[in-house]
C-alpha positions in Angstrom: -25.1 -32.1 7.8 -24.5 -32.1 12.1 -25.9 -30.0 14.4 -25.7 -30.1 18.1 -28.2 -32.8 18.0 -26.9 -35.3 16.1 -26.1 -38.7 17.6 -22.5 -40.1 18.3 -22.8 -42.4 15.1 -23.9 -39.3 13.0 -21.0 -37.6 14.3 -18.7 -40.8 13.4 -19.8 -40.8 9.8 -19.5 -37.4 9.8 -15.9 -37.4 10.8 -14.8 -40.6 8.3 -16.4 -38.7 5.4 -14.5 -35.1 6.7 -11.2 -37.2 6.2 -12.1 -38.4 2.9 -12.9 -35.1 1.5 -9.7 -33.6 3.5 -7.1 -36.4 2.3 -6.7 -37.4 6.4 -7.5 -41.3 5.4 -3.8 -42.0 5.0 -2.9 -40.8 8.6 -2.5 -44.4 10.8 -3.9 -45.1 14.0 -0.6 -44.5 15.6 -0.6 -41.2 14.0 -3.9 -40.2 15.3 -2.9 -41.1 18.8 0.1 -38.8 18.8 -2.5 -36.1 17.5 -4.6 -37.0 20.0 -2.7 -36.4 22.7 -1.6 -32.6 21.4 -5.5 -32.0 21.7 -5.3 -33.5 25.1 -1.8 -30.8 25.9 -4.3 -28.2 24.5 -7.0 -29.2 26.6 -5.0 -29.0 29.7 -3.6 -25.1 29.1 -7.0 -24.3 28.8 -8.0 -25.6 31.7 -4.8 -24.2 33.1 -5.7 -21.0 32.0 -9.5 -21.1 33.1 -8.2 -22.0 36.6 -6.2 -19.0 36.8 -2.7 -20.5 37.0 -0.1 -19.0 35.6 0.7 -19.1 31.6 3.1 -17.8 29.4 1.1 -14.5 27.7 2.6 -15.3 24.6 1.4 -18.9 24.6 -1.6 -19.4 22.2 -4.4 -20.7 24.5 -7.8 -22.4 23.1 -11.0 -22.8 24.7 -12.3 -25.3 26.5 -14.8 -26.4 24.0 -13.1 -25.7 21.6 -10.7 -28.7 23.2 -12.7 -30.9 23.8 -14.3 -30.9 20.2 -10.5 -31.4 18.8 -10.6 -34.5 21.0 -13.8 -36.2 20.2 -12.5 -35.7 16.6 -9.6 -37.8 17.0 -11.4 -40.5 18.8 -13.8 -40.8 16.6 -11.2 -41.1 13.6 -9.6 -43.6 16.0 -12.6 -45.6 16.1 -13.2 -45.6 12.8 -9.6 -46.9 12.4 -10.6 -50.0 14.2 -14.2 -50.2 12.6 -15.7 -50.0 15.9 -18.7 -48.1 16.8 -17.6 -45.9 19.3 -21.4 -45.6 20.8 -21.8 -48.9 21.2 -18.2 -49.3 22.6 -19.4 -47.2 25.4 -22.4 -48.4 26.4 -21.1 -52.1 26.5 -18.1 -50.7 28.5 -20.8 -49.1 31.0 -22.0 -52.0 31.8 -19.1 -53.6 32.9 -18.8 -50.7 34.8 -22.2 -50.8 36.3 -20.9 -54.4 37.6 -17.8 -52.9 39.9 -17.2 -50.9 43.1 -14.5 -48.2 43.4 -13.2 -47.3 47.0 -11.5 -44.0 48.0 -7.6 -45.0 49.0 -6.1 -43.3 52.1 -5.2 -39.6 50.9 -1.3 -39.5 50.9 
């Protein structure tokens, strides 16, 4: 079972056995990526929305949360596409970026 505590790699596991029992195993990689990126259209109206710009008021609008949680899903199904611990992904990626400096361009 999850909770709000659990750790990325419980969540992980708990996502590869949620497409067992839901018959999602089939869906590809490519597949999840194009899912993926409807979360990530989802995720923008409702930060549209939050933001107070204009949207159509018969559009069906999510939360933010809500969002974000649909998109954590799909990387982690991604992830566990590739086999790769998504956790461990992240910190080794951190470090790299621990190594490099970013500089402000000229506003244009």
């Amino acid at each position: 079972m999850i909770t709000s505590t659990s750790t990325l790699s419980q969540l992980q596991a708990h996502v590869a056995q949620a497409e067992l029992t839901r018959g999602f195993l089939t869906q590809s990689a490519a597949d999840k990526c194009l899912l993926l990126g409807e979360e990530m259209g989802e995720l923008f109206k409702a930060i549209r929305k939050t933001s107070g710009l204009a949207i159509d008021p018969e559009s069906q609008v999510g939360d933010v949360g809500s969002e974000l949680a649909d998109i954590l899903n799909y990387l982690l199904a991604i992830a566990n596409r590739y086999h790769i611990d998504l956790g461990e992904a992240f910190v080794s990626k951190e470090a790299v970026n621990e190594t490099r400096t970013w500089t402000v361009g000229p506003a244009s």
